[in-house]
C-alpha positions as CSV (number, residue, x, y, z in Angstrom):
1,X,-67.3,16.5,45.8
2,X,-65.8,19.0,43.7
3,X,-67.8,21.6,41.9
4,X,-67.1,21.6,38.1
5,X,-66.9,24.3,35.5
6,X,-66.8,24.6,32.2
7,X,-64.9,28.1,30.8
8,X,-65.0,28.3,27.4
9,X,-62.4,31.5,26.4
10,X,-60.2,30.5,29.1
11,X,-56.8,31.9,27.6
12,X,-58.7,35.2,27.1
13,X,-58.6,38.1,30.1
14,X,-62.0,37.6,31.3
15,X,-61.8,33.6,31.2
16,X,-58.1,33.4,33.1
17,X,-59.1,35.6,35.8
18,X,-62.0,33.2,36.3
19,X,-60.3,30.2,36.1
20,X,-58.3,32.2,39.2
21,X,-61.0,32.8,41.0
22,X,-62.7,29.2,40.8
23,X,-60.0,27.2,41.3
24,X,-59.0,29.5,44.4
25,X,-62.8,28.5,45.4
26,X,-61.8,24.6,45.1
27,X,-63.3,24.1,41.6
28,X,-62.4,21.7,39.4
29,X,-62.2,24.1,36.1
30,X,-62.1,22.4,32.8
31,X,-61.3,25.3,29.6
32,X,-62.3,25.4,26.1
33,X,-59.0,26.1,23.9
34,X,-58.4,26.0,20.2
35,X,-56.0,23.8,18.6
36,X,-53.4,26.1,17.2
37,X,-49.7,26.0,16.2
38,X,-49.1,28.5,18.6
39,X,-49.2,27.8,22.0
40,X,-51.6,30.6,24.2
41,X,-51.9,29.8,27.3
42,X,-50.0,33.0,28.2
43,X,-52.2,34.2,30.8
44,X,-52.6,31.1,32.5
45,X,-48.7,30.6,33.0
46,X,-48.8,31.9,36.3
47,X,-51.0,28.3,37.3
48,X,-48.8,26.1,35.7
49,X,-45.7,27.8,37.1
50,X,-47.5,27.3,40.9
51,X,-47.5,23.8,40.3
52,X,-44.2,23.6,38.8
53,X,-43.0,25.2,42.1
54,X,-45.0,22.8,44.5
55,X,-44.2,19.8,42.5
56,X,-40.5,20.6,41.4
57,X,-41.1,19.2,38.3
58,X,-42.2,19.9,34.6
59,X,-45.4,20.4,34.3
60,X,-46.7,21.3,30.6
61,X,-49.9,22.8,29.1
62,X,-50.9,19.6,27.8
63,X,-49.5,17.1,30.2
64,X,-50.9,14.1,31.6
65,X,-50.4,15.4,34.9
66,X,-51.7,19.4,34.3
67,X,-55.4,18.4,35.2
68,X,-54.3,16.9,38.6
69,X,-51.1,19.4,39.6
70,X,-53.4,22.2,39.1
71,X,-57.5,21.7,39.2
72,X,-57.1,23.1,35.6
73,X,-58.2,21.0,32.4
74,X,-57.8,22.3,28.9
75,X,-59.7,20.5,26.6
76,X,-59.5,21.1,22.4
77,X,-62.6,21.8,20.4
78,X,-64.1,24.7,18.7
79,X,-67.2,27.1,19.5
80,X,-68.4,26.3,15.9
81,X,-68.1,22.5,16.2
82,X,-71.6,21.2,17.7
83,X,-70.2,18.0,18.1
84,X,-67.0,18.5,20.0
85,X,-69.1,20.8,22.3
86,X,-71.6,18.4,23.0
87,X,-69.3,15.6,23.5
88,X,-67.1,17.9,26.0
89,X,-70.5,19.3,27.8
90,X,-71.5,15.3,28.1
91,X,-68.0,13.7,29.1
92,X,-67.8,16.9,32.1
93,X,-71.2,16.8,33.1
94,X,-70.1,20.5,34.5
95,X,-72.6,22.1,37.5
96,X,-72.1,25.6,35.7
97,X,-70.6,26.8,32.4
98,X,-69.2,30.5,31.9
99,X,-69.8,31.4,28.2
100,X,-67.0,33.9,27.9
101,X,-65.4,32.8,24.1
102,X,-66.2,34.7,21.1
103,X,-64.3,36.8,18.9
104,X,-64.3,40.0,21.0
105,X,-63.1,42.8,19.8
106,X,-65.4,45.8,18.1
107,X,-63.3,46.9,15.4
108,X,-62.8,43.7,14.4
109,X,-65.8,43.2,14.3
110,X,-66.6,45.6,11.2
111,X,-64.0,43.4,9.5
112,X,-65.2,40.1,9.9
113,X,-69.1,40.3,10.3
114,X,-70.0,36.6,9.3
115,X,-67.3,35.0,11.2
116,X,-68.2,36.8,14.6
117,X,-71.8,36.1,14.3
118,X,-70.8,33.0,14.2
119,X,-68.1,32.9,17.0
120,X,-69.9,35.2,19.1
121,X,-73.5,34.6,17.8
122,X,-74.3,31.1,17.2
123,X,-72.4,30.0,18.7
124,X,-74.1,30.0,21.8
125,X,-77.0,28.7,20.7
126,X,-74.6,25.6,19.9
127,X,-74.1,25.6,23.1
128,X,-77.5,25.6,24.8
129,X,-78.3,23.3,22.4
130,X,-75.5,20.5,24.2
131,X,-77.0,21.2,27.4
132,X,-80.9,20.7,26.5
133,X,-79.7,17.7,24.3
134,X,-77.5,16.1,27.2
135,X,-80.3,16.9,29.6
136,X,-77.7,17.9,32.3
137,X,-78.5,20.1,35.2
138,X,-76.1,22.6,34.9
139,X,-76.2,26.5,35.4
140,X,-75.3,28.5,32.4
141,X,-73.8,32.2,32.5
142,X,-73.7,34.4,28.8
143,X,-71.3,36.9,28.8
144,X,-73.4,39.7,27.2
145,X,-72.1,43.2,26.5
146,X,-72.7,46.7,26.7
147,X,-72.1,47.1,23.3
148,X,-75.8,46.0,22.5
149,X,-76.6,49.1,23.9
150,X,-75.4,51.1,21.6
151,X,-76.9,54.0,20.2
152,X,-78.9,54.1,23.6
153,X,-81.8,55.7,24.2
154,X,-81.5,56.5,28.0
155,X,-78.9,57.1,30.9
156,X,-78.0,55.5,32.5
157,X,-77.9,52.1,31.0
158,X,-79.8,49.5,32.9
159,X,-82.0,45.9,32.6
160,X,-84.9,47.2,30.7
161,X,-82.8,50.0,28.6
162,X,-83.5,49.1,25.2
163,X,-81.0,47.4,22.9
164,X,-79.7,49.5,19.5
165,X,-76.0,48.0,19.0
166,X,-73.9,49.7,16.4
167,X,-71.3,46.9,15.1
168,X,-71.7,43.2,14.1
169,X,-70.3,42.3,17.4
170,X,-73.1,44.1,19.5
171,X,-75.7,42.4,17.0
172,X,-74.3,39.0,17.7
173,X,-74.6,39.6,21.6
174,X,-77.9,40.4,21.4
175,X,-78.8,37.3,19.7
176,X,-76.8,35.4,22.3
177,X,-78.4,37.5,24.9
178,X,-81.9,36.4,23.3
179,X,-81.0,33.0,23.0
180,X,-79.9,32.8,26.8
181,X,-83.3,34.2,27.8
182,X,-85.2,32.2,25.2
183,X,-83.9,28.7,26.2
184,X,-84.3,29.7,29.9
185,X,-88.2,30.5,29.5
186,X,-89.1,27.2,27.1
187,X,-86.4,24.7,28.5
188,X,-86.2,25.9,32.0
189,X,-82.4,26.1,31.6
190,X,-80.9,27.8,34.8
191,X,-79.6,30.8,32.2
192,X,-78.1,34.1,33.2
193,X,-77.1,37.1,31.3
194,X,-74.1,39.0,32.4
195,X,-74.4,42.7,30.6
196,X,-70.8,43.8,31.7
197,X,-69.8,46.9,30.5
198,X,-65.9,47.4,29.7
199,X,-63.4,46.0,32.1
200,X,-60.0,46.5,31.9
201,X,-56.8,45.1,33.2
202,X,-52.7,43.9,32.7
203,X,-54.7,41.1,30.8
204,X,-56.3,42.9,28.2
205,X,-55.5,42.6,24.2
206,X,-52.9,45.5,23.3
207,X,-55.2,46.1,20.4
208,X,-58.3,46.9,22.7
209,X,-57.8,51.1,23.6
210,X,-56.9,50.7,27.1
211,X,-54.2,48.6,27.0
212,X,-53.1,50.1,24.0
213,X,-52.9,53.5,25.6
214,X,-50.9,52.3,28.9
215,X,-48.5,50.3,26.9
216,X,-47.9,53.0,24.4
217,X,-46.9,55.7,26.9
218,X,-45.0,53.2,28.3
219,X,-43.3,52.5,25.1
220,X,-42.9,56.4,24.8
221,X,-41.2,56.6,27.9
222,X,-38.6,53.6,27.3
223,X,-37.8,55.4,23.8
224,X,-39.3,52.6,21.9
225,X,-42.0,54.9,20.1
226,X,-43.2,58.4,19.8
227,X,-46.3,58.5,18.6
228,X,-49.6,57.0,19.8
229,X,-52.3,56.4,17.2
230,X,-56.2,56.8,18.0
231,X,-59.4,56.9,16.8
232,X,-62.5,58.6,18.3
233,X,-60.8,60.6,21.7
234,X,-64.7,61.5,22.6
235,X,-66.3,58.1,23.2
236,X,-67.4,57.5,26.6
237,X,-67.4,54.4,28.6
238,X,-67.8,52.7,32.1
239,X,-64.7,51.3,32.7
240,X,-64.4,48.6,35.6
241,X,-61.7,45.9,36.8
242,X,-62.1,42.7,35.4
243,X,-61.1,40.9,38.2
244,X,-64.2,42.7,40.1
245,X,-66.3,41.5,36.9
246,X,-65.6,37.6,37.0
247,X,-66.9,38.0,40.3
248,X,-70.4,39.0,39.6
249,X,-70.5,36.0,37.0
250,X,-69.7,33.9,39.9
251,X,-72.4,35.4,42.2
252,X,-75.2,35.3,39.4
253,X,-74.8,31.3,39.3
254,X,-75.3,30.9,42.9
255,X,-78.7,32.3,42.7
256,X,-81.8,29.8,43.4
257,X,-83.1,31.7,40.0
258,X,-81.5,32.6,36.8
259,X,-81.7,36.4,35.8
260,X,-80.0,39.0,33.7
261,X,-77.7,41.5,35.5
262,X,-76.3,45.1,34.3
263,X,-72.7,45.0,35.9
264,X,-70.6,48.4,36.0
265,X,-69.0,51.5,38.3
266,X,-71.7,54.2,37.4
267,X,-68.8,56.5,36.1
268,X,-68.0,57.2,32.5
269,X,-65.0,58.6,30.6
270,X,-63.9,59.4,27.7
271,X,-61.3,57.9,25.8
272,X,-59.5,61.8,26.2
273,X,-59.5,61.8,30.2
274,X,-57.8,57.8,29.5
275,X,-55.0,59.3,27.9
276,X,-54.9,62.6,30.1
277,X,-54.7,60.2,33.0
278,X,-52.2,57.7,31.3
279,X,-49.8,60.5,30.7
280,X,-50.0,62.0,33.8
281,X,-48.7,60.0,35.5
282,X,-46.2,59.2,33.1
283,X,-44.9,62.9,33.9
284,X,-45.6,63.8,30.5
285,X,-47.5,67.5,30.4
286,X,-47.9,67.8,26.7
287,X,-49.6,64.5,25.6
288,X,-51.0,66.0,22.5
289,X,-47.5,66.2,20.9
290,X,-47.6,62.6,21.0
291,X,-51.0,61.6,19.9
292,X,-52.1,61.1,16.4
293,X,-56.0,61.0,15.4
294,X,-55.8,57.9,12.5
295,X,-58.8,57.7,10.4
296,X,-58.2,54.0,10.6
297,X,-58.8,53.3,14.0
298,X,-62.7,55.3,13.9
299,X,-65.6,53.0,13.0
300,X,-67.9,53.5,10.6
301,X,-70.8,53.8,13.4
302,X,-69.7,54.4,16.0
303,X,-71.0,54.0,20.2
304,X,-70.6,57.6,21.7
305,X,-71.4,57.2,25.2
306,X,-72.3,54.3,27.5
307,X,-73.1,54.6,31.5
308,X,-74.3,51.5,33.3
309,X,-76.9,51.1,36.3
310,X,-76.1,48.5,38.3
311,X,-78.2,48.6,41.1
312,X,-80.0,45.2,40.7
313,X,-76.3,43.7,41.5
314,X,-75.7,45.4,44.2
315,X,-79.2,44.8,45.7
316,X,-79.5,41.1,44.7
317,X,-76.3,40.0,44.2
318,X,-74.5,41.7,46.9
319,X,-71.8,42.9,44.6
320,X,-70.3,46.5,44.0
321,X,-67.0,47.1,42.3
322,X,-63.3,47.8,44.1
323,X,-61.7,49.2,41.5
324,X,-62.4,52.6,40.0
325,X,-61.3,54.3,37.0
326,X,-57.9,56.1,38.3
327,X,-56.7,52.7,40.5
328,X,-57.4,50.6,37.1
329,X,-55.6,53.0,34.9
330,X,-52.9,53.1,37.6
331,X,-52.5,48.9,37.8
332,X,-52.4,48.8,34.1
333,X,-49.8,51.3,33.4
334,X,-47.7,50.2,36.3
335,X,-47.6,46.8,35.0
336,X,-46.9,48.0,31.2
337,X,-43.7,50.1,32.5
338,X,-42.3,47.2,34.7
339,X,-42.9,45.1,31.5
340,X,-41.1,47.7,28.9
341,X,-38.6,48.2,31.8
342,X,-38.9,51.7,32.8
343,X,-40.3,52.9,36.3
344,X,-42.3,56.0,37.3
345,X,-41.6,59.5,38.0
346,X,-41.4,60.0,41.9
347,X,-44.7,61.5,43.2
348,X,-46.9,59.6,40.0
C-alpha cells in the first residue's frame, strides 16, 4: 500500500516542494489549505497541469477527480480549528505529517504577535493533540527555525546552542519546538524537529528579502523600477535551497527514532554580498545608486548573524546540501528575469 502524508502549508514554498518530492516517491499526499476567495494553489499548478496533460482533460483544484489524476488531496480546515484538524488527522489516518503551516514571515511577525502565536504557536500543539487523541501511529516532523536562535550565544549554531529568539515568530517556534519534544518524551509520539535555517528558492514570498532582491533587479533591468528598498544590509544568514531542505524532513521520518536536527550549508552572508551578487550578474557595477536603506523595512530587534552546524545530518541522516549560496542566487534571479521578460548579460 501507499504511504500517506499529511502537509499542512502545502501552497507555501517549503510545503509544494514536498508535496514534489513525496508524490515523485509514490505517496499519496493529502494538504491542509484554507478556504479563501482567492484561489492559491499557485505553486502547485505545475501538478495539476501534469495531469491535465496525461489525461487531456480538465482537471481543477477542487475536482472530484484531482485526488486520483494526481496522488494530491487538498482538504479545507484551518490550523486554529481543533476540530477540523482532528477530524482530517482521523478520516487520513496519515503514516507521517510535515508540520510546515504557520504564518511565516519575521517582519510580520512584529505586526501581528497574537495571531502568529497562534498560527505558528499553538497551533501545533492543536495538532499533537489530534494525533494523541486519535491514537494513530503516525510520525510527526515540526518545521522549527533558526530564528529561535536569535541573539545567539555561540558559532556556529548547532542542537544544544541555546535558544534567544528576537521576534514573536522565533518565540512561537520555540514553543512549537518544545511542544514537539514534550509530547515525544510523555506520549511517545515519533516527533522530530527540523531547525532549518533560511532556504531560498523561485518559490519564495516576494516580500521575504531574497526574493525580493532577485525580482527587484529584475524589475530594474526590464525598466519597471529603479529603486530597491531595504532594511538592515548587515544581517547575516545561512542561506540554503529549499528543495535540498524538504529532503532532510523526508530523511528525519525514516528514522527508527525521532530526533531534532540542525539543517544548513555552514556558510553565511550578509544581506550586502546578496545584493552585490544579485547585481552582478545583472551587469550592474554601481548597485548602490539603486538601493535605498527604508527605516521601515528594519526591526525593532533585530537577528545579526546566524551560522548553522549541521553535522548531526550529515552523520545520521546522510544528508548534505547541493545547492550553495552563488548557484541559489543564480536559480532565483534567472527565473525572476525569464518571468519579468528580460535575459542576462552574456558572460553572467
Amino acid at each position: 500500500m501507499k504511504k500517506k502524508a499529511l502537509v499542512t502549508g502545502i501552497t507555501g514554498q517549503d510545503g509544494s516542494y514536498l508535496a514534489d518530492l513525496l508524490l515523485a516517491k509514490g505517496y499519496e499526499v493529502h494538504g491542509l489549505v484554507r478556504r479563501s476567495s482567492v484561489v492559491n494553489r499557485e505553486r502547485l499548478e505545475h501538478v495539476y497541469e501534469r495531469a491535465r496533460r496525461t489525461t487531456k482533460k480538465p482537471i481543477e483544484y477542487d475536482g472530484k477527480d484531482l485526488g486520483k489524476s494526481t496522488g494530491l488531496h487538498l482538504h479545507y480546515g484551518d490550523l486554529n480549528d481543533s476540530s477540523s484538524l482532528h477530524r482530517l488527522v482521523e478520516s487520513i489516518v496519515p503514516d507521517e505529517i510535515y508540520h510546515l503551516g504557520a504564518q511565516s514571515h519575521v517582519g510580520i511577525s512584529f505586526d501581528m504577535p497574537v495571531y502568529t502565536g497562534e498560527a505558528t504557536g499553538l497551533a501545533t500543539i492543536k495538532l499533537l493533540e489530534a494525533i494523541r487523541d486519535t491514537r494513530i501511529k503516525t510520525r510527526f516532523y515540526q518545521a522549527s527555525s533558526s530564528e529561535m536562535f536569535g541573539k545567539a550565544s555561540e558559532f556556529p549554531q548547532n542542537e544544544k546552542t541555546p535558544f534567544y529568539p528576537r521576534s514573536p515568530y522565533g518565540i512561537a517556534k520555540v514553543y512549537a519546538y518544545w511542544a514537539a519534544v514534550n509530547y515525544r518524551e510523555a506520549y511517545g509520539i515519533h516527533a522530530s524537529n527540523g531547525i532549518l535555517f533560511n532556504h531560498e528558492s523561485p518559490r519564495r514570498g516576494s516580500n521575504f528579502v531574497t526574493r525580493k532582491v532577485t525580482l527587484g533587479v529584475a524589475d530594474i533591468l526590464a525598466g519597471k523600477r529603479d529603486k530597491l528598498y531595504l532594511g538592515n544590509l548587515d544581517a547575516k544568514r545561512d542561506w540554503g535551497y529549499a528543495p535540498d531542505y524538504v529532503e532532510a524532513m523526508w530523511l528525519m521520518l525514516q528514522q527508527d527514532k525521532p530526533d531534532d536536527y540542525v539543517i544548513a550549508t555552514g556558510e553565511s552572508h550578509s544581506v550586502r554580498e546578496l545584493v552585490e551578487e544579485v547585481f552582478c550578474l545583472a551587469g550592474i557595477d554601481n548597485w548602490k545608486k539603486y538601493v535605498v536603506i527604508d527605516d521601515r523595512h528594519k526591526r525593532p530587534t533585530e537577528v545579526d548573524y546566524l551560522l548553522g552546524d549541521s553535522s548531526k545530518a550529515r552523520r545520521k541522516l546522510g544528508w548534505k546540501p547541493k545547492v550553495k549560496f552563488k548557484e541559489l542566487v543564480r536559480i532565483m534571479f534567472e527565473h525572476d528575469c525569464k518571468t519579468v521578460g528580460v535575459t542576462l548579460p552574456k558572460g553572467k
